[in-house]
N, CA, C and O atoms as a Maestro MAE file, in Angstrom:
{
 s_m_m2io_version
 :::
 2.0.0
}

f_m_ct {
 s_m_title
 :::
 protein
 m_atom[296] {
  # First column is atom index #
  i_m_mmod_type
  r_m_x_coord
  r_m_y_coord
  r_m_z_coord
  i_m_residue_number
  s_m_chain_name
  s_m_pdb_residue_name
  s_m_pdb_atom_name
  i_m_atomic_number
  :::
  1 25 -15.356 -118.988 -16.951 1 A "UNK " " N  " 7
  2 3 -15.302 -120.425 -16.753 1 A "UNK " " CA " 6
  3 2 -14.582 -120.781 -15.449 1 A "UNK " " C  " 6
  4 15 -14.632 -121.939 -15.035 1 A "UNK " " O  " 8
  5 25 -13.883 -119.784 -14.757 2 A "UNK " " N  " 7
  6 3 -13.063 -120.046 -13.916 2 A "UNK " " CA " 6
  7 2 -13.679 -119.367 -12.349 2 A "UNK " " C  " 6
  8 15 -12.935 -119.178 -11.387 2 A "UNK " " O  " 8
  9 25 -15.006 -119.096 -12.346 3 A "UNK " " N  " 7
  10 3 -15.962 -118.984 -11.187 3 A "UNK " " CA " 6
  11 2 -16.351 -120.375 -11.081 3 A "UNK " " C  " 6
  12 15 -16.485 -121.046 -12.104 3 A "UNK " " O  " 8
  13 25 -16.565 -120.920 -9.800 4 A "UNK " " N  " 7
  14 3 -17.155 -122.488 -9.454 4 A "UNK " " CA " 6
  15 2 -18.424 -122.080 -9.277 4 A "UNK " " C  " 6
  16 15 -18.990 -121.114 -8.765 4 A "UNK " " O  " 8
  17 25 -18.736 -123.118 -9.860 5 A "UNK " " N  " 7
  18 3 -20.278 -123.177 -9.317 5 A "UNK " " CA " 6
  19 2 -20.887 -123.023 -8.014 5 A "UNK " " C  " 6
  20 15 -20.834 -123.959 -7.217 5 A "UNK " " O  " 8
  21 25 -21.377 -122.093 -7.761 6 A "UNK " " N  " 7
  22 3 -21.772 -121.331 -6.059 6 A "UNK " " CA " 6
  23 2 -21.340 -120.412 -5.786 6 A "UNK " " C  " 6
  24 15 -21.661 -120.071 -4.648 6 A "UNK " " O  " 8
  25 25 -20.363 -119.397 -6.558 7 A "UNK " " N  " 7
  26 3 -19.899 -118.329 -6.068 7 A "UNK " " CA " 6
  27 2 -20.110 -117.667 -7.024 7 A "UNK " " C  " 6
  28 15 -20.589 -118.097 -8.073 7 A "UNK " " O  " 8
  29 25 -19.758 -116.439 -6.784 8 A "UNK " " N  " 7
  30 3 -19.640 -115.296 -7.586 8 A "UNK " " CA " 6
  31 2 -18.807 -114.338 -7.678 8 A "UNK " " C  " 6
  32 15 -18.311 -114.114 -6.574 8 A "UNK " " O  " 8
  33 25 -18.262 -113.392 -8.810 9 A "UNK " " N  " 7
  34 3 -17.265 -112.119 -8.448 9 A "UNK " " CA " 6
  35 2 -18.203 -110.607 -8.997 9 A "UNK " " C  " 6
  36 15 -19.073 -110.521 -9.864 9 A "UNK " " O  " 8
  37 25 -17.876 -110.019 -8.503 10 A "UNK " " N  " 7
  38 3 -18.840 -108.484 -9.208 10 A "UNK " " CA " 6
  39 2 -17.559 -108.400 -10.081 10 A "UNK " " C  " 6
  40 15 -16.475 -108.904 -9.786 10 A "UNK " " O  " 8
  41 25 -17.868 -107.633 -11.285 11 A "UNK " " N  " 7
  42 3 -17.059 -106.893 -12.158 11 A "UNK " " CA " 6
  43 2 -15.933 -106.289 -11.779 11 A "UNK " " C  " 6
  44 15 -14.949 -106.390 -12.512 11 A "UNK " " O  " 8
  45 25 -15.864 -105.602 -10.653 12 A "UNK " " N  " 7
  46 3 -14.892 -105.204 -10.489 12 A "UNK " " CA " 6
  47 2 -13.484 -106.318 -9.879 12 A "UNK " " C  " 6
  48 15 -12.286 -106.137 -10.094 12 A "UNK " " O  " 8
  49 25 -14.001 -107.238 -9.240 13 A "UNK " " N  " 7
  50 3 -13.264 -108.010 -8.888 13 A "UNK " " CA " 6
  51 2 -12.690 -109.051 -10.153 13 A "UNK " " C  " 6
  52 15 -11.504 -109.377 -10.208 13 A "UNK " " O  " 8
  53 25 -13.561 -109.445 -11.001 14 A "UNK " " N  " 7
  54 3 -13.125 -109.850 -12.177 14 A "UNK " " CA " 6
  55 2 -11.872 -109.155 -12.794 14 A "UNK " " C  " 6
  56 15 -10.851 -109.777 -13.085 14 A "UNK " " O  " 8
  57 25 -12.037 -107.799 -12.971 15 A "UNK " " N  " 7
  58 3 -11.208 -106.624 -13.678 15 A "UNK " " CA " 6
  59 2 -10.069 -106.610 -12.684 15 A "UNK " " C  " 6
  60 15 -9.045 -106.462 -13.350 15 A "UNK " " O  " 8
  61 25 -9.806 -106.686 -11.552 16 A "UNK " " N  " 7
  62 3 -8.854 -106.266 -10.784 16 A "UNK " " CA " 6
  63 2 -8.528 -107.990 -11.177 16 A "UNK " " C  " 6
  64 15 -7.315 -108.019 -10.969 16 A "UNK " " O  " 8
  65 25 -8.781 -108.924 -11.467 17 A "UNK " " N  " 7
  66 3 -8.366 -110.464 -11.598 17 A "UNK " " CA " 6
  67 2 -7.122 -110.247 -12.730 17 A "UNK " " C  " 6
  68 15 -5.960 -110.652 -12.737 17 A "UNK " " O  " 8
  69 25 -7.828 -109.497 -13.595 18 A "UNK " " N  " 7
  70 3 -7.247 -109.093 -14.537 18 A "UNK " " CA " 6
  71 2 -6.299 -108.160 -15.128 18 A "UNK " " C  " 6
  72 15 -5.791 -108.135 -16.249 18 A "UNK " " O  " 8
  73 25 -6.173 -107.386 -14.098 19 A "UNK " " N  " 7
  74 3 -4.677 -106.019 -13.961 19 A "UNK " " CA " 6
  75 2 -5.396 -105.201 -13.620 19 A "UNK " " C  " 6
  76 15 -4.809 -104.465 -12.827 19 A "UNK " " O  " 8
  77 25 -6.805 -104.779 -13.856 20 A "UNK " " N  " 7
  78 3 -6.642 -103.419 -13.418 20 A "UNK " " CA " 6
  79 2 -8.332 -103.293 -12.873 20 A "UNK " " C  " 6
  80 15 -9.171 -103.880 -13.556 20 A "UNK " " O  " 8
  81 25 -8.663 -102.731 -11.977 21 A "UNK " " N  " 7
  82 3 -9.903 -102.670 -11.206 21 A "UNK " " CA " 6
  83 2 -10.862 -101.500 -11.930 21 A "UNK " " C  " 6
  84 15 -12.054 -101.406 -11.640 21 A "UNK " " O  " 8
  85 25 -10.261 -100.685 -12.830 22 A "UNK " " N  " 7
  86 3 -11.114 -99.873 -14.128 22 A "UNK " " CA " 6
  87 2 -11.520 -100.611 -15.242 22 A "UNK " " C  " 6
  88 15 -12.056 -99.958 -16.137 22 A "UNK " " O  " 8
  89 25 -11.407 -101.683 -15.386 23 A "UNK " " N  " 7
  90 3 -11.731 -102.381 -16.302 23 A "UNK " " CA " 6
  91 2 -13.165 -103.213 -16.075 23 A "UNK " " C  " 6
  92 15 -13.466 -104.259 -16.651 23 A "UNK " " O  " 8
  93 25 -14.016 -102.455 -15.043 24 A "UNK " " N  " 7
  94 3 -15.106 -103.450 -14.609 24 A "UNK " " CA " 6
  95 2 -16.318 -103.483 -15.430 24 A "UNK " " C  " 6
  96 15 -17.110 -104.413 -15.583 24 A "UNK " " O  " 8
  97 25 -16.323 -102.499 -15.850 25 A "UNK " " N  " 7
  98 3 -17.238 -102.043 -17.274 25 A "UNK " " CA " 6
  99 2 -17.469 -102.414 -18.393 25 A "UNK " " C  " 6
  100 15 -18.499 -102.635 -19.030 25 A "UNK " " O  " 8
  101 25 -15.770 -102.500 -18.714 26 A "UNK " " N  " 7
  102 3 -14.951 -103.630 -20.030 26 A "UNK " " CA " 6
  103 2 -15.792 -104.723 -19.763 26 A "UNK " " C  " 6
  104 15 -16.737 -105.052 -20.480 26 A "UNK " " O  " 8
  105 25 -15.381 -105.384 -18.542 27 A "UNK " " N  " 7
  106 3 -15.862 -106.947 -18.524 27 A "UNK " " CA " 6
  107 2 -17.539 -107.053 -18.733 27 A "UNK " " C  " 6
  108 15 -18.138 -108.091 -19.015 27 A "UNK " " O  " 8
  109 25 -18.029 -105.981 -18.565 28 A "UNK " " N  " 7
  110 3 -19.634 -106.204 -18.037 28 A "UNK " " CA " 6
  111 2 -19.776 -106.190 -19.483 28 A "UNK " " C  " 6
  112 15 -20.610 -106.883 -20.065 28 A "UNK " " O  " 8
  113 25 -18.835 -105.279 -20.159 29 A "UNK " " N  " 7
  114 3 -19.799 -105.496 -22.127 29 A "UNK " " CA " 6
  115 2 -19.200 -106.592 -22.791 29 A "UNK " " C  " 6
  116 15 -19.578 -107.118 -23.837 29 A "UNK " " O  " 8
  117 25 -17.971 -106.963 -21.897 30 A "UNK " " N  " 7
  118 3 -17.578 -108.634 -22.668 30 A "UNK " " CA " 6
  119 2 -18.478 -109.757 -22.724 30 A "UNK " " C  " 6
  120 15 -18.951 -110.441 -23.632 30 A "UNK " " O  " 8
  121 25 -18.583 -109.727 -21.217 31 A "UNK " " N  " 7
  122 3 -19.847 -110.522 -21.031 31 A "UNK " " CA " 6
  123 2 -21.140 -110.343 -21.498 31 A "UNK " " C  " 6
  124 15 -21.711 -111.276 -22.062 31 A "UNK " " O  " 8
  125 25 -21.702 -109.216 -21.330 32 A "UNK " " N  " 7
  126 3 -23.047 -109.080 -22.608 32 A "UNK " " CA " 6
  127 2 -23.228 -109.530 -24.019 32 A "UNK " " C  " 6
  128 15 -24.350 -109.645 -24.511 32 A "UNK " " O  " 8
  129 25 -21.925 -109.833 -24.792 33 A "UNK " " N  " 7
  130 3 -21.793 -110.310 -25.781 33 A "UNK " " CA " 6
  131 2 -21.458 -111.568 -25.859 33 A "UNK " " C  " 6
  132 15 -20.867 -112.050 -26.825 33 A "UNK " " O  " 8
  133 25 -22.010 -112.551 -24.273 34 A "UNK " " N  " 7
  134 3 -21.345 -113.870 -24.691 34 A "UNK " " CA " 6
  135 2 -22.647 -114.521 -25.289 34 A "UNK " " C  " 6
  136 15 -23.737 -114.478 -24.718 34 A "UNK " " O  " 8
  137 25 -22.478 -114.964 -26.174 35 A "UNK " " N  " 7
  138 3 -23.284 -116.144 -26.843 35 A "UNK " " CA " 6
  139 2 -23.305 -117.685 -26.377 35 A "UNK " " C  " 6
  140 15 -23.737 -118.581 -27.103 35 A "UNK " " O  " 8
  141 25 -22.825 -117.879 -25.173 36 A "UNK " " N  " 7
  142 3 -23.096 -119.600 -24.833 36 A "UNK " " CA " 6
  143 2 -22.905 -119.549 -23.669 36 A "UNK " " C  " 6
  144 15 -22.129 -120.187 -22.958 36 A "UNK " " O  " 8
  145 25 -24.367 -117.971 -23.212 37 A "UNK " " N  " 7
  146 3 -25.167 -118.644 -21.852 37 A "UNK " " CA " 6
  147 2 -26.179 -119.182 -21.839 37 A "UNK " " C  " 6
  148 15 -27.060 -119.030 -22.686 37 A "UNK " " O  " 8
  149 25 -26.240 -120.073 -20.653 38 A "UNK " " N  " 7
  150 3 -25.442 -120.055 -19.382 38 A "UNK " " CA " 6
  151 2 -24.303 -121.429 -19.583 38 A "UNK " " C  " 6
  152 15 -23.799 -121.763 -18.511 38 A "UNK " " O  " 8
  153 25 -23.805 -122.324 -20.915 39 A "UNK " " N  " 7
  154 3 -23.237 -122.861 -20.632 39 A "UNK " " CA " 6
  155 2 -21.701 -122.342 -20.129 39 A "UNK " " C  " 6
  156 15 -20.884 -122.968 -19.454 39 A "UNK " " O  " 8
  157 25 -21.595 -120.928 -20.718 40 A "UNK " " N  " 7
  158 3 -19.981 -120.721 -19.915 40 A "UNK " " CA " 6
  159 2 -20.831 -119.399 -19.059 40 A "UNK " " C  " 6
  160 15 -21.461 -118.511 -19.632 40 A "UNK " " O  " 8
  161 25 -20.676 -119.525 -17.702 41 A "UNK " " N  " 7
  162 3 -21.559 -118.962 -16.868 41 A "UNK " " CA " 6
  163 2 -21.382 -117.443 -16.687 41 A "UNK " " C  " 6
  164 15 -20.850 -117.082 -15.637 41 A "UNK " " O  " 8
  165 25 -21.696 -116.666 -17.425 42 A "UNK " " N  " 7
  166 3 -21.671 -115.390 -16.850 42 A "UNK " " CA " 6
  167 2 -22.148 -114.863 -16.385 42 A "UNK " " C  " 6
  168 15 -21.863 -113.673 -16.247 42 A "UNK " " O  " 8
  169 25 -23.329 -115.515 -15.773 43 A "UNK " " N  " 7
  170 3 -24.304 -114.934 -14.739 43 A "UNK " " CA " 6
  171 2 -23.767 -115.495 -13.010 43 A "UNK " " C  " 6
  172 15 -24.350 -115.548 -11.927 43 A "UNK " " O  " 8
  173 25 -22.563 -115.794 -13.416 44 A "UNK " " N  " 7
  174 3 -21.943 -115.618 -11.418 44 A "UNK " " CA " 6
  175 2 -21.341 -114.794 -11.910 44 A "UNK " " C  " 6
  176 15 -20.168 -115.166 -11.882 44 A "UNK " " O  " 8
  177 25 -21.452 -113.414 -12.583 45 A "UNK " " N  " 7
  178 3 -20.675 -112.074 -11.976 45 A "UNK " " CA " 6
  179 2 -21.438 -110.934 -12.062 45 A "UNK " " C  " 6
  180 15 -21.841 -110.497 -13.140 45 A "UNK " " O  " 8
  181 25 -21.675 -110.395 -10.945 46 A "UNK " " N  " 7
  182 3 -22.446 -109.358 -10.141 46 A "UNK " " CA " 6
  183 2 -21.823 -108.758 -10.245 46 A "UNK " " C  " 6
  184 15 -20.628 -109.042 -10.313 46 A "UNK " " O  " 8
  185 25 -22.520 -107.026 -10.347 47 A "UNK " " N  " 7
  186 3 -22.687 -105.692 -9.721 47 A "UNK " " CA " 6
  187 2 -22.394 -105.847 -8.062 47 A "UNK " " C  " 6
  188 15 -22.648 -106.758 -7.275 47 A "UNK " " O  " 8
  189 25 -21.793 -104.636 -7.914 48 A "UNK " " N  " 7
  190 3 -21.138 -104.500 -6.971 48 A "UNK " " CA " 6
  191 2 -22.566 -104.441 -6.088 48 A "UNK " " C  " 6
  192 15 -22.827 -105.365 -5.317 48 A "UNK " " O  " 8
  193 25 -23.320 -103.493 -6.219 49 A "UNK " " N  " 7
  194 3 -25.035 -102.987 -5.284 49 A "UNK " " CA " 6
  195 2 -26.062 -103.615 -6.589 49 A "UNK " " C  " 6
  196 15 -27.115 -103.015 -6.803 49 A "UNK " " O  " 8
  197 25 -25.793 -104.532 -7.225 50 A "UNK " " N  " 7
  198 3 -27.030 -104.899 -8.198 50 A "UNK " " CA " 6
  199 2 -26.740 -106.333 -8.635 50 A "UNK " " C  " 6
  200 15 -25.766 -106.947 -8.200 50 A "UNK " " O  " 8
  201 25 -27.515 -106.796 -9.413 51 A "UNK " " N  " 7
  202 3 -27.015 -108.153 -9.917 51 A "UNK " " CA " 6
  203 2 -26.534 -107.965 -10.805 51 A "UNK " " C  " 6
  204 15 -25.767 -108.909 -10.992 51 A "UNK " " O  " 8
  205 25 -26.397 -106.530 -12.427 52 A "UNK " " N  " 7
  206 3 -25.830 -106.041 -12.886 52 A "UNK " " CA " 6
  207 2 -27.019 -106.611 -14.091 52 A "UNK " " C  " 6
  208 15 -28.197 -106.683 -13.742 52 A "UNK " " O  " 8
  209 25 -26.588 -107.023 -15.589 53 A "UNK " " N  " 7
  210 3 -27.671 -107.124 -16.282 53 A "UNK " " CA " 6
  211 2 -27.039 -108.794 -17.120 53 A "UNK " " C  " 6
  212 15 -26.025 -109.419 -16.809 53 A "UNK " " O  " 8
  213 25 -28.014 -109.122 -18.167 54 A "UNK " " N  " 7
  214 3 -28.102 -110.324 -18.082 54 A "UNK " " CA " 6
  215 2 -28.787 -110.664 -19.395 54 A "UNK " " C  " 6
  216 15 -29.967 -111.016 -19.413 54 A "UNK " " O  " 8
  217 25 -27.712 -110.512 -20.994 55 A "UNK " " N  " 7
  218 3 -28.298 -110.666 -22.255 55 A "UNK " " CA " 6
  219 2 -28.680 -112.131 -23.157 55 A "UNK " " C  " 6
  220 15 -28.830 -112.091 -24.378 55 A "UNK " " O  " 8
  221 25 -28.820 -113.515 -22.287 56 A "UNK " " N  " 7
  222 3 -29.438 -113.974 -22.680 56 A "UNK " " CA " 6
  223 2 -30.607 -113.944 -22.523 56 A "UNK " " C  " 6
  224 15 -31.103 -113.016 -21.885 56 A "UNK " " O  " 8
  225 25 -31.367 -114.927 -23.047 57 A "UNK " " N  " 7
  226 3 -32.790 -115.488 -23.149 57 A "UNK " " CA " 6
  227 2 -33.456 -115.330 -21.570 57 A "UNK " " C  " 6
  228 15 -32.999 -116.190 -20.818 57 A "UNK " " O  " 8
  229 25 -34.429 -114.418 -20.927 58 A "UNK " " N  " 7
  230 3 -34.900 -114.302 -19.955 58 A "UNK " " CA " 6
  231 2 -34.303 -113.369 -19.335 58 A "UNK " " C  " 6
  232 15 -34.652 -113.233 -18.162 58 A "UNK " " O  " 8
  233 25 -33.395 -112.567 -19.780 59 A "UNK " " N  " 7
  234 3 -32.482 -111.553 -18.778 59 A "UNK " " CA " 6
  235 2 -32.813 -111.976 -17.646 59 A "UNK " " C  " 6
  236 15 -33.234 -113.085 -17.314 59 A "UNK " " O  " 8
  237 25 -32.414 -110.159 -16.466 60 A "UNK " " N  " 7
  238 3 -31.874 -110.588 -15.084 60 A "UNK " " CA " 6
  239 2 -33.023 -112.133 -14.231 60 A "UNK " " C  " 6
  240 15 -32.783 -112.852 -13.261 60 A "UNK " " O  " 8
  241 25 -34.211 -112.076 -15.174 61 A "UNK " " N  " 7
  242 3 -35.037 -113.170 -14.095 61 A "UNK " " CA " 6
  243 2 -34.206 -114.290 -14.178 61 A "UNK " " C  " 6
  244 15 -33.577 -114.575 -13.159 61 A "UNK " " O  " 8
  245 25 -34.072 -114.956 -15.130 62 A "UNK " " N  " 7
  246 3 -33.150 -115.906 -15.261 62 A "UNK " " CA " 6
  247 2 -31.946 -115.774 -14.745 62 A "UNK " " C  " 6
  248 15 -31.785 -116.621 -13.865 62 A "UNK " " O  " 8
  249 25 -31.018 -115.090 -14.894 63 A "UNK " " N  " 7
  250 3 -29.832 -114.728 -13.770 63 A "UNK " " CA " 6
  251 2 -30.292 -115.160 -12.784 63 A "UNK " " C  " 6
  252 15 -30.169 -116.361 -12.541 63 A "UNK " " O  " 8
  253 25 -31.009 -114.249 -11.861 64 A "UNK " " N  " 7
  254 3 -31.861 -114.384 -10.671 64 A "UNK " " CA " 6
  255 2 -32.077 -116.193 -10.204 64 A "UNK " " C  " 6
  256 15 -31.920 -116.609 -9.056 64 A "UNK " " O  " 8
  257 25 -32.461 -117.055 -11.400 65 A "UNK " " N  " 7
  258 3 -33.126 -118.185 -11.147 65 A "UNK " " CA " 6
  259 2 -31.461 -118.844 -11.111 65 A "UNK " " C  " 6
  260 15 -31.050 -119.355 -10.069 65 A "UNK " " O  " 8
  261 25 -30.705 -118.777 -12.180 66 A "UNK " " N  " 7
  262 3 -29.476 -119.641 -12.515 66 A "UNK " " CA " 6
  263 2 -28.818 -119.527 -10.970 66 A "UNK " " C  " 6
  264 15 -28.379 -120.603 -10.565 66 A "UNK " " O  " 8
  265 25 -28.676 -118.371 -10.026 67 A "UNK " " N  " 7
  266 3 -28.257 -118.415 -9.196 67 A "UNK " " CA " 6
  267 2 -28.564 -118.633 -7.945 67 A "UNK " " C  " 6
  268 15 -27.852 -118.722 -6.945 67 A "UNK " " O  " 8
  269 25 -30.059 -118.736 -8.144 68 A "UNK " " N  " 7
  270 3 -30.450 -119.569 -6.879 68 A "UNK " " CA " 6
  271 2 -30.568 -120.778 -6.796 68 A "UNK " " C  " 6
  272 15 -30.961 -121.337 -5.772 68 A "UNK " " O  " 8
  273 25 -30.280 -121.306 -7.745 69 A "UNK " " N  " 7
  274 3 -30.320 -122.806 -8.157 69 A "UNK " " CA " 6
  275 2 -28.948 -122.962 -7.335 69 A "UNK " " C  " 6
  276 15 -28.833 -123.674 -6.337 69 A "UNK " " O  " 8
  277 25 -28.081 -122.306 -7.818 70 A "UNK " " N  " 7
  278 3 -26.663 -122.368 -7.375 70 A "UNK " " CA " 6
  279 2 -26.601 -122.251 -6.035 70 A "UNK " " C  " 6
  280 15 -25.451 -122.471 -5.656 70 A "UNK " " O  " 8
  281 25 -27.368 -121.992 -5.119 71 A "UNK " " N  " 7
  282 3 -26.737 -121.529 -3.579 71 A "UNK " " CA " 6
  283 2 -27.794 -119.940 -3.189 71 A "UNK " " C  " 6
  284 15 -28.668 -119.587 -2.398 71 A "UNK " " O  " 8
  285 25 -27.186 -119.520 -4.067 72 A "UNK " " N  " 7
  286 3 -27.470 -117.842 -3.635 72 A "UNK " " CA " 6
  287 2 -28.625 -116.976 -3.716 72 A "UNK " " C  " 6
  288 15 -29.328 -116.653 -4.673 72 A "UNK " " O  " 8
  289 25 -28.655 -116.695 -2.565 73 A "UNK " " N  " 7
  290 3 -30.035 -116.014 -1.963 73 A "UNK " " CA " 6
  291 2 -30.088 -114.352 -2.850 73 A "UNK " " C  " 6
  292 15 -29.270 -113.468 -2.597 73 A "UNK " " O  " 8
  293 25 -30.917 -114.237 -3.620 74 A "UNK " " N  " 7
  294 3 -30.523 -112.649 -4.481 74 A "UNK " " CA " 6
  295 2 -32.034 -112.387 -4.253 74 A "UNK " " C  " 6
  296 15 -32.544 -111.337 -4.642 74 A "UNK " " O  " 8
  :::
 }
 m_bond[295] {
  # First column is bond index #
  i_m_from
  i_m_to
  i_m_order
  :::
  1 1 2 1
  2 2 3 1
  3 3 4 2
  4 3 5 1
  5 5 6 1
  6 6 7 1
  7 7 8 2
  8 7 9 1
  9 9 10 1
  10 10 11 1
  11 11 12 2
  12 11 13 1
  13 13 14 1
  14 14 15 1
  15 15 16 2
  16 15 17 1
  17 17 18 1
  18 18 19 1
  19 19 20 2
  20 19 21 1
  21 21 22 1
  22 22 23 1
  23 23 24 2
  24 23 25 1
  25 25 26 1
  26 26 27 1
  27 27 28 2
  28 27 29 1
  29 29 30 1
  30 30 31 1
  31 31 32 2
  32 31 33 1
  33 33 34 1
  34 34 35 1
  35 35 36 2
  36 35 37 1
  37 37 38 1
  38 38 39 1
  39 39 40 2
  40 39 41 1
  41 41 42 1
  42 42 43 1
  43 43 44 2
  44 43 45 1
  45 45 46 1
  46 46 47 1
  47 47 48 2
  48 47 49 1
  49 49 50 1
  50 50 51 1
  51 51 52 2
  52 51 53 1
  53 53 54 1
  54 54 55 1
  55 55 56 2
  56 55 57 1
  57 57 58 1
  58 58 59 1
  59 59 60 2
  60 59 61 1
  61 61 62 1
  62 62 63 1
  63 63 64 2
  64 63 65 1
  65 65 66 1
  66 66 67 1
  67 67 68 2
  68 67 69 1
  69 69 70 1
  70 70 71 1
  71 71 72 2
  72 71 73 1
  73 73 74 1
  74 74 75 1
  75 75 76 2
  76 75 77 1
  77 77 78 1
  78 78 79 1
  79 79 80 2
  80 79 81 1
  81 81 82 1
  82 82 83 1
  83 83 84 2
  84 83 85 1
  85 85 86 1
  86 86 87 1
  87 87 88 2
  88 87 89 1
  89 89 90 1
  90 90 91 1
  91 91 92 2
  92 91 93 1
  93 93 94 1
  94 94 95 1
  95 95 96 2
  96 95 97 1
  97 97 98 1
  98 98 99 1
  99 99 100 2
  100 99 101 1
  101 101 102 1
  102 102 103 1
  103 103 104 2
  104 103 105 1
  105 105 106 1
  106 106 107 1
  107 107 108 2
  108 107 109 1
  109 109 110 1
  110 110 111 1
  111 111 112 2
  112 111 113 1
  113 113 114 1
  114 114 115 1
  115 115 116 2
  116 115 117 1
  117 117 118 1
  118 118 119 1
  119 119 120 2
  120 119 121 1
  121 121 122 1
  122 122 123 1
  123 123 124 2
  124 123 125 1
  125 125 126 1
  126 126 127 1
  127 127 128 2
  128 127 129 1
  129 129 130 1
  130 130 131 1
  131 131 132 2
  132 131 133 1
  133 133 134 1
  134 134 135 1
  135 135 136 2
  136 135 137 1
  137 137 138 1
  138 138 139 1
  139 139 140 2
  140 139 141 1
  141 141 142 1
  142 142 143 1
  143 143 144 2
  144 143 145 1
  145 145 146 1
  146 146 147 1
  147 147 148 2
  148 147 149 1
  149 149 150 1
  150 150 151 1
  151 151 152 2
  152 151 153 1
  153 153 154 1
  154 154 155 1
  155 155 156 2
  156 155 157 1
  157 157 158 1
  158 158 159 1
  159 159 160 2
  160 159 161 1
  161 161 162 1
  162 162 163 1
  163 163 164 2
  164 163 165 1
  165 165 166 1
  166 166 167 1
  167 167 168 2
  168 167 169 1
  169 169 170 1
  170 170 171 1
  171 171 172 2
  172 171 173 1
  173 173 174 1
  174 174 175 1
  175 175 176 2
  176 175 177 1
  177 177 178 1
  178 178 179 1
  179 179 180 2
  180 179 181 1
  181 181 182 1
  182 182 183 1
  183 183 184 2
  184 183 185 1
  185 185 186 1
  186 186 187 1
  187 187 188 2
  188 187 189 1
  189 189 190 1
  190 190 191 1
  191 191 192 2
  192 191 193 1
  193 193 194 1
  194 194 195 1
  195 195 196 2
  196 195 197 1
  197 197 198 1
  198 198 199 1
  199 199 200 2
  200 199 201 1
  201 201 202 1
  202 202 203 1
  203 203 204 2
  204 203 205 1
  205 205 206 1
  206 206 207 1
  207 207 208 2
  208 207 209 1
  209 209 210 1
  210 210 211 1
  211 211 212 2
  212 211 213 1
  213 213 214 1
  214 214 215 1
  215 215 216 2
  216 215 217 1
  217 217 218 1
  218 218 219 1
  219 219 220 2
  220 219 221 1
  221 221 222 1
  222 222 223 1
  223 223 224 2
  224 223 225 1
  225 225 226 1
  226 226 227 1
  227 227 228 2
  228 227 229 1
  229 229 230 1
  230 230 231 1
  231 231 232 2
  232 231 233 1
  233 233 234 1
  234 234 235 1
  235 235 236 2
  236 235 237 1
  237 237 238 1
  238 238 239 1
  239 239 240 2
  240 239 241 1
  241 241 242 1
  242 242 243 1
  243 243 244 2
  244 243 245 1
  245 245 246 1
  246 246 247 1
  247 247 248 2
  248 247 249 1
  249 249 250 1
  250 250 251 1
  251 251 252 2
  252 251 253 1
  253 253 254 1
  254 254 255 1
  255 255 256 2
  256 255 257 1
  257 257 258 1
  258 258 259 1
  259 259 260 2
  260 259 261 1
  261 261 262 1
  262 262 263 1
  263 263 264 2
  264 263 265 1
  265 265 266 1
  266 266 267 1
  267 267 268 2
  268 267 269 1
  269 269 270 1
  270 270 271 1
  271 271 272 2
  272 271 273 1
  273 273 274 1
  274 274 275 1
  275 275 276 2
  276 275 277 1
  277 277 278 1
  278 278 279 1
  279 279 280 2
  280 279 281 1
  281 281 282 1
  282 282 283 1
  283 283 284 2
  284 283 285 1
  285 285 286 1
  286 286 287 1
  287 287 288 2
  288 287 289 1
  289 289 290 1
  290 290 291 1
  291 291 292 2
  292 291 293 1
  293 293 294 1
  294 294 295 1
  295 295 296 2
  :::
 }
}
């Protein structure tokens, strides 16, 4: 909830937000289990070389779309 709208963090930067920069993995299966996307947005956090993956309704295409809506060229 605390990414603005137009940006993004990859996982690892999330995890290092959070104490520790091994934890980027953690976050990627936290987030796979969120149930109220895209209203709390977890599709502004990217893979470091990927967009990473994307378990609501439409996976990564939708990612893909939520964030170009937003600004970002993917």
């Amino acid at each position: 909830m605390k990414i603005p709208k137009g940006r993004v963090l990859t996982y690892g930067q999330v995890a290092t937000k959070m104490g520790n920069k091994k934890w980027a993995r953690a976050v990627g299966q936290a987030l796979a289990k969120n149930q109220h996307a895209p209203a709390i947005p977890c599709h502004r956090v990217v893979g470091y070389n990927s967009m990473g993956g994307y378990s609501a309704e439409g996976g990564v295409k939708r990612k893909a779309k939520l964030l170009l809506r937003e600004g970002h060229h993917v």
